[in-house]
Backbone bond lengths (Angstrom), bond angles and torsions (degrees), N, CA, C in turn:
res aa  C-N    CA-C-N  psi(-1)  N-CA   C-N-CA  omega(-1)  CA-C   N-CA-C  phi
1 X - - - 1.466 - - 1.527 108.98 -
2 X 1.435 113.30 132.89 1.566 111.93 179.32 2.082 98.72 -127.17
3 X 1.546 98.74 139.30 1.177 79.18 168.03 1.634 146.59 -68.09
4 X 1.375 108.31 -171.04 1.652 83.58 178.46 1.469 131.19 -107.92
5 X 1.791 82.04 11.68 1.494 91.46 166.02 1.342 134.02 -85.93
6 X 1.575 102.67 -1.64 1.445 112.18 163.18 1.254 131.49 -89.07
7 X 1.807 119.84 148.03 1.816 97.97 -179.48 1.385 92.82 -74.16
8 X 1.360 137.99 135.00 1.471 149.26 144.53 1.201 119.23 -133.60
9 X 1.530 122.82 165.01 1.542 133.86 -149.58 1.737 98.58 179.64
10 X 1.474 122.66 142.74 0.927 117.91 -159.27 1.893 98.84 -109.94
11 X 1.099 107.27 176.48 1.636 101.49 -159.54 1.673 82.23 -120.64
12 X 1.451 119.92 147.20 1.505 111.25 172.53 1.350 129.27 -113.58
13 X 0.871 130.83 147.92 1.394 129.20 -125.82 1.433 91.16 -117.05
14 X 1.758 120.30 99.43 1.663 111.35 162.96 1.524 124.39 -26.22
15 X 1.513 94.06 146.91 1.643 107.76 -168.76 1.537 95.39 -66.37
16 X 1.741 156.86 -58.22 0.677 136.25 -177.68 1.453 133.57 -62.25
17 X 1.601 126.59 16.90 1.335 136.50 153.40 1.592 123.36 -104.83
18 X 1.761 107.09 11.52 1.559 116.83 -158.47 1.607 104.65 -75.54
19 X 1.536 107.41 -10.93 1.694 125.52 -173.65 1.431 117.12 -70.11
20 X 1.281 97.76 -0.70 1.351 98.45 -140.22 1.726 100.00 -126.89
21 X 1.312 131.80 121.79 2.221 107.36 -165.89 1.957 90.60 -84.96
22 X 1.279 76.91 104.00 1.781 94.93 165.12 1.436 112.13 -141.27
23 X 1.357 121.89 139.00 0.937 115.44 170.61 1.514 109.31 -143.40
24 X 1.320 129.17 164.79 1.739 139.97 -168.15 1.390 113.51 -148.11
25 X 1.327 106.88 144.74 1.690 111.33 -176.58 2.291 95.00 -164.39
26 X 0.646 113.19 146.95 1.157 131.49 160.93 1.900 126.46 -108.22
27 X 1.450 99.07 148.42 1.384 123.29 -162.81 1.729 105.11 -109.35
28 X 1.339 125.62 108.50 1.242 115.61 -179.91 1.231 106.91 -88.70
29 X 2.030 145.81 132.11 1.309 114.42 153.90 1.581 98.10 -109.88
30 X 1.817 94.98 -131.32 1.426 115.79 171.88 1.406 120.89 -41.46
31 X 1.369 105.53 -58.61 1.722 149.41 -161.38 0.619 114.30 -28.64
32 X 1.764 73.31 -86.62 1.711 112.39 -126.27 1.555 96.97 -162.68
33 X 1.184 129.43 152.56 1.921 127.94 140.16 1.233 123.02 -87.10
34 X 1.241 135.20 150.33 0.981 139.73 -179.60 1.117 113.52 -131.75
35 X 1.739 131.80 167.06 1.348 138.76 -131.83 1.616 83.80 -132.08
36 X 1.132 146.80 141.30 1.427 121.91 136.64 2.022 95.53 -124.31
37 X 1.275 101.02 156.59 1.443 108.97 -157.71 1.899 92.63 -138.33
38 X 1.536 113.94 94.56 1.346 127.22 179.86 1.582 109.31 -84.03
39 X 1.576 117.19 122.89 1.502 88.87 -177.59 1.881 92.52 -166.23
40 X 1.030 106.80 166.69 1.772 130.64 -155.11 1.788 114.98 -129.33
41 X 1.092 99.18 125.23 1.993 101.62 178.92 1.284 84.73 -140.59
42 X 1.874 109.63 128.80 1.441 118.68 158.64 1.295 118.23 -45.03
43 X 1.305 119.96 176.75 1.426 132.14 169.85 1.805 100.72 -88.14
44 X 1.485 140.79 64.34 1.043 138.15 -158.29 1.813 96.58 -139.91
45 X 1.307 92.93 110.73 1.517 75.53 -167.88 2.290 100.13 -135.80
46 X 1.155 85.25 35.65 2.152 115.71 164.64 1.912 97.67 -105.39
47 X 1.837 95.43 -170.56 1.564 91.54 -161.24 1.796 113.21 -54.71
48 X 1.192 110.29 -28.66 1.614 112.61 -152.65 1.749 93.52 -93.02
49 X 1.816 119.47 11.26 1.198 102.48 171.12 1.682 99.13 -106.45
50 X 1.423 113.62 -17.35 1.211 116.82 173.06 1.500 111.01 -65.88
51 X 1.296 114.29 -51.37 1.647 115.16 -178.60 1.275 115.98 -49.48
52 X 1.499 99.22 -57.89 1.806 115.36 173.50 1.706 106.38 -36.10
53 X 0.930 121.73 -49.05 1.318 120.70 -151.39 1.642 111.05 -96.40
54 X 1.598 100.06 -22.41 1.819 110.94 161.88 1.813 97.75 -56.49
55 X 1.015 123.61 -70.41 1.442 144.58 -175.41 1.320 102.64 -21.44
56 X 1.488 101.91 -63.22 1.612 108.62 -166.20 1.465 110.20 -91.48
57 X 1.542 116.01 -10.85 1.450 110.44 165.08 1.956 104.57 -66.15
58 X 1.788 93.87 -67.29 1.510 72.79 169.63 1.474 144.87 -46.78
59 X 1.543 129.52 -13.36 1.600 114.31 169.33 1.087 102.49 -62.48
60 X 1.720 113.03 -64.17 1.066 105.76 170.42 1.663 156.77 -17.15
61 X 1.394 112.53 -35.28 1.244 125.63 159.13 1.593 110.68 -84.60
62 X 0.979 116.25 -1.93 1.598 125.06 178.99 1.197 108.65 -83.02
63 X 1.644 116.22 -56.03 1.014 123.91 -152.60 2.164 102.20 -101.22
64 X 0.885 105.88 -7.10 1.669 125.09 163.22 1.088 116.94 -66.49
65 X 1.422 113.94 -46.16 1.841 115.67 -170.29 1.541 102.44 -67.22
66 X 1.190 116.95 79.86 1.321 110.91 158.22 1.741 106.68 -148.04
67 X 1.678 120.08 -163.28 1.241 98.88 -166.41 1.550 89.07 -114.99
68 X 1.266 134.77 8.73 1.163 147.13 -178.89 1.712 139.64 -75.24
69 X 1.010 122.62 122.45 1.502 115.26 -166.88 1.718 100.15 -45.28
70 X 1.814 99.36 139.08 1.780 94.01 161.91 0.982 100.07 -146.81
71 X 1.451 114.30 147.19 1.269 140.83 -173.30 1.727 103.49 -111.08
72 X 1.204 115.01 127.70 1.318 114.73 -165.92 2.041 86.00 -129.09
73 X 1.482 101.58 131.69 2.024 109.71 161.51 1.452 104.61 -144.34
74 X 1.186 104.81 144.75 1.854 104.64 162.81 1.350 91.21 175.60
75 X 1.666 116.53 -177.78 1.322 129.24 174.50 1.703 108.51 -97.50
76 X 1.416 100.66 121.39 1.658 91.03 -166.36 2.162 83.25 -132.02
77 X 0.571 119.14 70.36 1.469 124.26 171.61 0.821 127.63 -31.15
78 X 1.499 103.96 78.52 1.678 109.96 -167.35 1.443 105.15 -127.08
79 X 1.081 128.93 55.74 1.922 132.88 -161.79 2.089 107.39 -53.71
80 X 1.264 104.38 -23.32 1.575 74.26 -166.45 1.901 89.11 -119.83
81 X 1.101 118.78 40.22 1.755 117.21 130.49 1.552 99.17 -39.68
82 X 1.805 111.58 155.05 1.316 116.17 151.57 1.413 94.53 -123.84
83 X 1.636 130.09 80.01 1.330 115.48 157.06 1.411 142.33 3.07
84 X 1.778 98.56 -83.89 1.736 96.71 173.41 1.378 115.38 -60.52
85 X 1.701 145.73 -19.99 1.425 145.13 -173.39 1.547 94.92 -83.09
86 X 1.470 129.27 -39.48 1.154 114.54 -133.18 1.401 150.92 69.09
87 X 1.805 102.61 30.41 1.711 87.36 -155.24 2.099 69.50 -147.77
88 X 1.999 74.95 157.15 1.764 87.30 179.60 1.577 100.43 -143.18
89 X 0.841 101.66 -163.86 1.458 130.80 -158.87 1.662 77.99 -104.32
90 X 1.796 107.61 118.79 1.764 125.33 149.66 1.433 134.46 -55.66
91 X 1.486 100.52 40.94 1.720 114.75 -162.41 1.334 112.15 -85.40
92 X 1.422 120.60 -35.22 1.322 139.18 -169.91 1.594 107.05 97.22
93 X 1.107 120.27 9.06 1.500 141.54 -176.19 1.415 124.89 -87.15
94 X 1.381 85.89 -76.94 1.580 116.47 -169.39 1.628 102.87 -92.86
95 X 1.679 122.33 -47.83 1.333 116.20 -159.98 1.710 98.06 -85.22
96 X 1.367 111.57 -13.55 1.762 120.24 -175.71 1.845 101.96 -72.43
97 X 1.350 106.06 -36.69 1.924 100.87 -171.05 1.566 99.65 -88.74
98 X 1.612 117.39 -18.84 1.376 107.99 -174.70 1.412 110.80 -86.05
99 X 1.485 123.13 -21.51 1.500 133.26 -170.56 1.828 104.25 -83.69
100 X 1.373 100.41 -25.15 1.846 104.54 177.31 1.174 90.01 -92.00
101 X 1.667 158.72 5.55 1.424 128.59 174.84 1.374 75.83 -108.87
102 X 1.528 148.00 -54.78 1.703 124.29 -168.70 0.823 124.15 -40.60
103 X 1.652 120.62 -35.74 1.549 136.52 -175.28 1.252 111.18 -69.05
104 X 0.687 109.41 -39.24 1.889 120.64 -170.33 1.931 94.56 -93.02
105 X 1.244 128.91 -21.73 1.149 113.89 -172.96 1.827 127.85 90.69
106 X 1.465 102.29 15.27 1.546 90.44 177.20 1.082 126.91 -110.10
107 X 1.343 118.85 150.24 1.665 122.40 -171.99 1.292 119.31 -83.68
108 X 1.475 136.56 132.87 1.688 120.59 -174.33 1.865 99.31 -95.46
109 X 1.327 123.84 136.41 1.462 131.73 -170.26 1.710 91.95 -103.66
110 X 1.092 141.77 -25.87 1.144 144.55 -173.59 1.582 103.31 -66.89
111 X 1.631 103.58 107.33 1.766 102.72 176.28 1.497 109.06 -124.64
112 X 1.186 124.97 4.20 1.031 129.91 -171.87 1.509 111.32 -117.60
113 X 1.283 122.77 138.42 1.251 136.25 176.08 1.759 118.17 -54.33
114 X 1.228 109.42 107.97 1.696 126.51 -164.57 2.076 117.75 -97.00
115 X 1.265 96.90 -16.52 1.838 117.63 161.45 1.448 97.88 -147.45
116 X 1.519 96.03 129.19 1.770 100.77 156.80 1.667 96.69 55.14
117 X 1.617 101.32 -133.34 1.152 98.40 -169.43 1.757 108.12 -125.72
118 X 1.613 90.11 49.13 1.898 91.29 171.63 1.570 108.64 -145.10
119 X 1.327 96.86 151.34 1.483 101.04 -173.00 1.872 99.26 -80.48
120 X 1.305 101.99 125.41 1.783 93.15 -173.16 1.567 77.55 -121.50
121 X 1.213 141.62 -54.84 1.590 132.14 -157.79 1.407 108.65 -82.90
122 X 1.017 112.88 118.67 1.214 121.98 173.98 1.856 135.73 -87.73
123 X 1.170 136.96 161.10 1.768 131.31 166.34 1.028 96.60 -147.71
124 X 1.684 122.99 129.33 1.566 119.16 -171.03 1.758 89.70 -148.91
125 X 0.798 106.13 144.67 1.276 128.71 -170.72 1.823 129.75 -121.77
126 X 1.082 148.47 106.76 1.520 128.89 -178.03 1.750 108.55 -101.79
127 X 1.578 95.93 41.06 1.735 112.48 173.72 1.042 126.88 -112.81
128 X 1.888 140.35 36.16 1.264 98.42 -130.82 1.684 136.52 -88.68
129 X 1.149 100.05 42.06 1.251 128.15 172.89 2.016 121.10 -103.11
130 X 0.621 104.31 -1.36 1.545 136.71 -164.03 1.052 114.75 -91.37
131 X 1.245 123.83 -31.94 2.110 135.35 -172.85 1.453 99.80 -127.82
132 X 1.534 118.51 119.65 1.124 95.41 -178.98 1.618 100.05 -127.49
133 X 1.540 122.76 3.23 1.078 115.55 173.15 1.535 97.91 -152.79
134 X 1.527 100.72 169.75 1.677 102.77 -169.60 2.006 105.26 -170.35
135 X 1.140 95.26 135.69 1.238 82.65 -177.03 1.489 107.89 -155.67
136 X 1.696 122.89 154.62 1.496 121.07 -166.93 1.440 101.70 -108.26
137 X 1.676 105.34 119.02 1.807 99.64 -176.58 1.199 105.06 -113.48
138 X 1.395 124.48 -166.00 1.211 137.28 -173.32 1.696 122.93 -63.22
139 X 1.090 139.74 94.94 1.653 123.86 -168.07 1.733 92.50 -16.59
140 X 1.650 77.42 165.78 1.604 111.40 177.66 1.884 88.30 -96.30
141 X 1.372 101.25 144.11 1.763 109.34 152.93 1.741 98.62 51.77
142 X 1.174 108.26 -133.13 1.500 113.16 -175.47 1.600 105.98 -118.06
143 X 1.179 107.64 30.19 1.465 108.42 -175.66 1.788 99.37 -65.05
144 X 1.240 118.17 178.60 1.537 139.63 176.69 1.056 120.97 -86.22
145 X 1.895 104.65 -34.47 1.286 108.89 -166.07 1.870 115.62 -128.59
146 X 1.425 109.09 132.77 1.339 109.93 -162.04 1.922 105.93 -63.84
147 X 1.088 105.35 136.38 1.401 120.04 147.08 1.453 129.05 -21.43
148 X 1.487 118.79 129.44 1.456 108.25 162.18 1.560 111.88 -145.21
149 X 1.679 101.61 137.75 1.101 117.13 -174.55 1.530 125.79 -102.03
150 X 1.056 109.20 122.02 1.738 103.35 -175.55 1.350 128.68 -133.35
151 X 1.436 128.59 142.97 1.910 93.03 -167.76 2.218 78.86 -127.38
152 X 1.200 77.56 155.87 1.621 129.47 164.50 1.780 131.04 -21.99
153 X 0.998 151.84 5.47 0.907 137.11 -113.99 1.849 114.63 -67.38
154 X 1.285 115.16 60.46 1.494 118.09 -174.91 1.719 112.90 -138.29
155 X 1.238 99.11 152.05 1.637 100.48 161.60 1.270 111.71 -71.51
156 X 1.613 104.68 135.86 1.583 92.23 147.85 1.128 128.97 -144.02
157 X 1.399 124.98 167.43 1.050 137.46 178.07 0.983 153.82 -77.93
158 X 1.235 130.22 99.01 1.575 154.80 -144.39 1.099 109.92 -64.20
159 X 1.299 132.82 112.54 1.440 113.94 142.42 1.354 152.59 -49.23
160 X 1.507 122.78 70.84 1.408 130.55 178.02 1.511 100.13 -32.78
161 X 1.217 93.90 138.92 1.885 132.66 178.70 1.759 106.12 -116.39
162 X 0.948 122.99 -3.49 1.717 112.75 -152.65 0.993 99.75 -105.53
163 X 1.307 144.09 1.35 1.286 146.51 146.84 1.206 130.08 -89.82
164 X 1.701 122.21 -12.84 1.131 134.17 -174.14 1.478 108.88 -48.49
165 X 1.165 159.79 136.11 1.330 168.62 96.21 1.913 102.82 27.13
166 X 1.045 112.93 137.17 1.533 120.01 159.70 1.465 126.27 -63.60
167 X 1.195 115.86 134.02 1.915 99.34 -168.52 1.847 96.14 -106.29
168 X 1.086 99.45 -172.65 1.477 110.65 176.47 1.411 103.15 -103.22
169 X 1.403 108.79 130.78 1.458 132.14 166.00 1.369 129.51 -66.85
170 X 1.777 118.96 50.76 1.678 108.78 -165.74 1.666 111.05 -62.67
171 X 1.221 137.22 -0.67 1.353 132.73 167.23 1.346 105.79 -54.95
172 X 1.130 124.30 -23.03 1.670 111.87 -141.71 2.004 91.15 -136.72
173 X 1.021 109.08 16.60 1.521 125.19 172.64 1.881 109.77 -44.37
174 X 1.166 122.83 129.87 1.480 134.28 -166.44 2.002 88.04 -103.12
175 X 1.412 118.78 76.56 1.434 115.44 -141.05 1.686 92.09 -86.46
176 X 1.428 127.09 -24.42 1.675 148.60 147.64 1.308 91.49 -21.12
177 X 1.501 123.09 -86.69 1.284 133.64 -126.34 1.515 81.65 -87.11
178 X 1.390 143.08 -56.59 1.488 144.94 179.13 1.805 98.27 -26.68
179 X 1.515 110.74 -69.49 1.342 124.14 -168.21 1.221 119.88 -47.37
180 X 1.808 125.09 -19.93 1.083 140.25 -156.49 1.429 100.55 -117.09
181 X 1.251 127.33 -6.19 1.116 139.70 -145.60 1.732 98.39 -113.61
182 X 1.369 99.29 -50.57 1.279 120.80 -155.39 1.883 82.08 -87.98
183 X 1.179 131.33 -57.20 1.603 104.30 177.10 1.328 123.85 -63.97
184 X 1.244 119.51 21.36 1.406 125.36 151.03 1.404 139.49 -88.80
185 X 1.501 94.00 -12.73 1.403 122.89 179.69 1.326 120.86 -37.50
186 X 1.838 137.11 107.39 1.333 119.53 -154.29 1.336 114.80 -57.64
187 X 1.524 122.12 -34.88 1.498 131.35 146.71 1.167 138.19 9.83
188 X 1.513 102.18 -56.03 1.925 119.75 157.22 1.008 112.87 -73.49
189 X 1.423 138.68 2.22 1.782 118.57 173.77 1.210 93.58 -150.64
190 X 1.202 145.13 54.35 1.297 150.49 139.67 1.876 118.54 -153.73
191 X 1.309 123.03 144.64 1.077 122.59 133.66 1.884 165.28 -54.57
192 X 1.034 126.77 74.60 1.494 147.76 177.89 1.253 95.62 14.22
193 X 1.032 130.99 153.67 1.262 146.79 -168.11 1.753 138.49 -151.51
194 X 0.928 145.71 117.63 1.563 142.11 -163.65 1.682 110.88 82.96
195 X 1.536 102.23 -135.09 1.627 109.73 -179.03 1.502 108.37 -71.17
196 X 1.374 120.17 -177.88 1.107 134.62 171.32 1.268 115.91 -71.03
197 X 1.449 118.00 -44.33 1.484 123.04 152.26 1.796 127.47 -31.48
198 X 1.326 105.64 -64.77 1.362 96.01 165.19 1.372 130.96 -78.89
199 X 1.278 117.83 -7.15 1.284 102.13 169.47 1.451 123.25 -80.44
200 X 2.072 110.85 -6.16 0.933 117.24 174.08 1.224 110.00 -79.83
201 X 1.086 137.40 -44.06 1.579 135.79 167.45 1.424 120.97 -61.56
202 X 1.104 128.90 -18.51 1.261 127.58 171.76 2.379 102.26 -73.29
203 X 1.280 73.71 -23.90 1.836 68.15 -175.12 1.435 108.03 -97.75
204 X 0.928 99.71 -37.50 2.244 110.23 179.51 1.408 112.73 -74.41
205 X 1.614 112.74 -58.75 1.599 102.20 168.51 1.831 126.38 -39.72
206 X 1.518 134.69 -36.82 1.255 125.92 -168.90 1.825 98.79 -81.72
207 X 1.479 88.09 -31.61 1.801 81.64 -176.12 1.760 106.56 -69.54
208 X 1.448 122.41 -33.02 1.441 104.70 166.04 1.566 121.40 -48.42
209 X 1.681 111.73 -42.06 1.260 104.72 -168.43 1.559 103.73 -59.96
210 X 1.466 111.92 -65.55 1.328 109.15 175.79 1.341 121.29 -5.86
211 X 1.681 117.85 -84.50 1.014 131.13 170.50 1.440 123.33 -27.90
212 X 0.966 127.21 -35.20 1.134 143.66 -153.84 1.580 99.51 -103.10
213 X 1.419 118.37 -48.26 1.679 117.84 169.80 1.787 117.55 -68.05
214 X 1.331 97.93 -20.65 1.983 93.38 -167.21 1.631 96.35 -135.85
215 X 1.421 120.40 32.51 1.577 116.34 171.68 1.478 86.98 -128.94
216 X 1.374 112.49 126.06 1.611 135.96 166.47 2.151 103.04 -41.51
217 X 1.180 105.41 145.27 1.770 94.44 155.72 1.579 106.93 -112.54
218 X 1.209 122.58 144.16 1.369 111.71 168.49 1.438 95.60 -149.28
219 X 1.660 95.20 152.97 1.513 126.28 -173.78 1.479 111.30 -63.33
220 X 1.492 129.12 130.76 1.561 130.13 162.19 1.374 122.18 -72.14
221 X 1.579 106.91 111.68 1.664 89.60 178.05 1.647 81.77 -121.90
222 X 1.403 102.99 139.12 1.761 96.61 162.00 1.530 115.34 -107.53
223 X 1.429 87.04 -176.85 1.850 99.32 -149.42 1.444 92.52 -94.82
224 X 1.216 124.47 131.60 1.523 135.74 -130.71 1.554 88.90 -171.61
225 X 1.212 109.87 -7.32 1.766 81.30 174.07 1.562 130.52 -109.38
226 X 1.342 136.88 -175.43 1.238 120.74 -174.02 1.369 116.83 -93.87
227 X 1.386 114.38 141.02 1.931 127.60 -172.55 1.336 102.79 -45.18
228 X 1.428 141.43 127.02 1.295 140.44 158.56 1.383 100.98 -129.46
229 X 1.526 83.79 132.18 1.876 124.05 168.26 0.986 126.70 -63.39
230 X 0.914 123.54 166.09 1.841 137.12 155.89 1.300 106.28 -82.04
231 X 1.372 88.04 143.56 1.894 95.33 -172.89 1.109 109.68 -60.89
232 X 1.045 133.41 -48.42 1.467 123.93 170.13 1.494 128.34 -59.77
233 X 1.022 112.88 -16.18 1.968 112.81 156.69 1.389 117.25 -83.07
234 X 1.617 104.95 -7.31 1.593 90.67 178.36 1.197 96.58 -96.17
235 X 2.035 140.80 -23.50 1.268 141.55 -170.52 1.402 91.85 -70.69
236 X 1.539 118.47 -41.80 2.162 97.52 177.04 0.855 122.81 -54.09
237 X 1.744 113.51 -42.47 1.461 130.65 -150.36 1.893 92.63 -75.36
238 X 1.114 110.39 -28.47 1.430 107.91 -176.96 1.420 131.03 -64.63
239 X 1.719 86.81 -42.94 1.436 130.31 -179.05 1.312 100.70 -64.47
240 X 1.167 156.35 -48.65 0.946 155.08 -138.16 1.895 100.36 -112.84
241 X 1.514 101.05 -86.34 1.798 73.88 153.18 1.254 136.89 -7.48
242 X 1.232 132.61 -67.28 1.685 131.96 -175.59 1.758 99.84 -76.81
243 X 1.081 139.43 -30.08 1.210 123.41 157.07 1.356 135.22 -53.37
244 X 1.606 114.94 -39.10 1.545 131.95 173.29 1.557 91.53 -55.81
245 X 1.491 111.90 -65.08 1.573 107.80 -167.54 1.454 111.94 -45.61
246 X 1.171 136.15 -69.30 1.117 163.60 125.92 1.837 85.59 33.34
247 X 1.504 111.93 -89.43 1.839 120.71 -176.73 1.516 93.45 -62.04
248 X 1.181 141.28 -18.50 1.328 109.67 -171.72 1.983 101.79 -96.07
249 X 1.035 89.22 -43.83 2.056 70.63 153.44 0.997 148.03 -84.46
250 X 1.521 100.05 17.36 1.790 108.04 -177.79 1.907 95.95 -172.25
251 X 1.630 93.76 97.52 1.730 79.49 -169.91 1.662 100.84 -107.42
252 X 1.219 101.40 76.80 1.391 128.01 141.06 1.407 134.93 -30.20
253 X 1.064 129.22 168.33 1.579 134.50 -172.63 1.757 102.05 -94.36
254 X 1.182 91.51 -79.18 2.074 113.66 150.00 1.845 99.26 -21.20
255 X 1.003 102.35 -100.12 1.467 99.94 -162.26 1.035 104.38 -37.08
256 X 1.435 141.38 -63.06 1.633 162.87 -152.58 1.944 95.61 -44.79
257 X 1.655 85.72 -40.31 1.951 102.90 -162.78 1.625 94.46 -68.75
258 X 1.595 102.89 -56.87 1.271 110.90 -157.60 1.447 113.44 -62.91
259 X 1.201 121.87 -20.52 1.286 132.20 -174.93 1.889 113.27 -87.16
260 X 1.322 101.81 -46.47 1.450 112.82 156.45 1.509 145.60 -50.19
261 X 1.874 94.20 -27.34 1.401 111.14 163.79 1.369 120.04 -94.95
């Protein structure tokens, strides 16, 4: 999901990478555009995790060849990468997704342990100016795996609304006056006449006017503002936070519980 205050548009993904959960969309701002590339590898790591992961290395190199910043996140379950060394395991697995992000140039920001005690979610970048913060929070819902938050380092670019055109209001339709309108239609007491063309305008033009006399106009503003809670979903939402912290510096039995309940 991107908002809609951004220009974005999604990039489509050749039929021979469709096997594979990847997906692409680009970010227009001031700049620059940018690529971000969302994408998923089971925990399968026999022949069909090796294949799987040829597959999705190749979109990947598909969807890389460009000259454009990309931001690549998803859960790709690969626990014994060593990030800061650079070095993996000769499986065809692990050293195959780490040898297509060297190639291409991207950095992984993920240093902190994202399940248990392995980094499985990843944010990799070939900007490195581009990520300027990142951080591991509490899972979402009852998921397994913690959250990560990261922001942007770019302008962007808004979609102006203030010129948009006025739309028609069919909620608020005078549907009487339409009905009364429409048996006036010259349509009912004459026959069409010439090309097919004009006889289409002779019937479509009065229904614009119509429309146009007994349909409201009203202004587009979109919804642009931020989700607010009930106080009491933000006292869980809080609550729960300081518990995650809580197990992630002390992963306890107790905490583990308390956080779970």
């Amino acid at each position: 999901m991107v908002s809609n205050a951004l220009h974005s548009y999604c990039i489509i993904v050749p039929s021979q990478f469709q096997s594979v959960e990847l997906q692409c969309f680009e970010v227009v701002t001031n700049i620059a555009t940018y690529r971000f590339i969302v994408l998923y590898r089971p925990p399968d790591f026999n022949a069909i995790g090796r294949d799987y992961t040829k597959r999705l290395c190749d979109g990947l190199r598909y969807l890389c060849d460009t000259q454009k910043s990309v931001i690549i996140v998803g859960d790709l379950n690969l626990p014994r990468i060593n990030w800061p060394a650079s070095t993996a395991p000769n499986d065809s697995i692990h050293s195959e997704f780490l040898e297509c992000c060297e190639n291409y140039g991207f950095t992984q920001y993920v240093h902190a342990p994202t399940r248990d005690c392995n980094i499985l979610d990843l944010v990799l970048s070939n900007n490195p100016y581009l990520i300027n913060s990142v951080e591991v929070l509490e899972p979402f819902s009852n998921s397994d795996h913690s959250m990560i938050n990261f922001q942007l380092a770019f302008n962007i670019h808004h979609r102006t609304e203030t010129n948009k055109p006025p739309v028609y209001d069919y909620t608020k339709v005078d549907f009487e006056a339409i009905s009364r309108a429409m048996l006036s239609h010259p349509l009912n007491f004459s026959t069409p006449s010439g090309s097919a063309d004009d006889a289409w305008a002779d019937f479509i033009n009065p229904v614009y006017n119509i429309i146009h006399n007994f349909v409201p106009l009203n202004s587009f503003t979109p919804n642009t503002g931020t989700k607010k809670y009930p106080r009491h979903i933000n006292r869980a939402m809080r609550k729960k936070a300081e518990l995650w912290r809580n197990y992630r510096q002390n992963r306890s039995l107790p905490n583990k519980a308390a956080y779970s309940c």
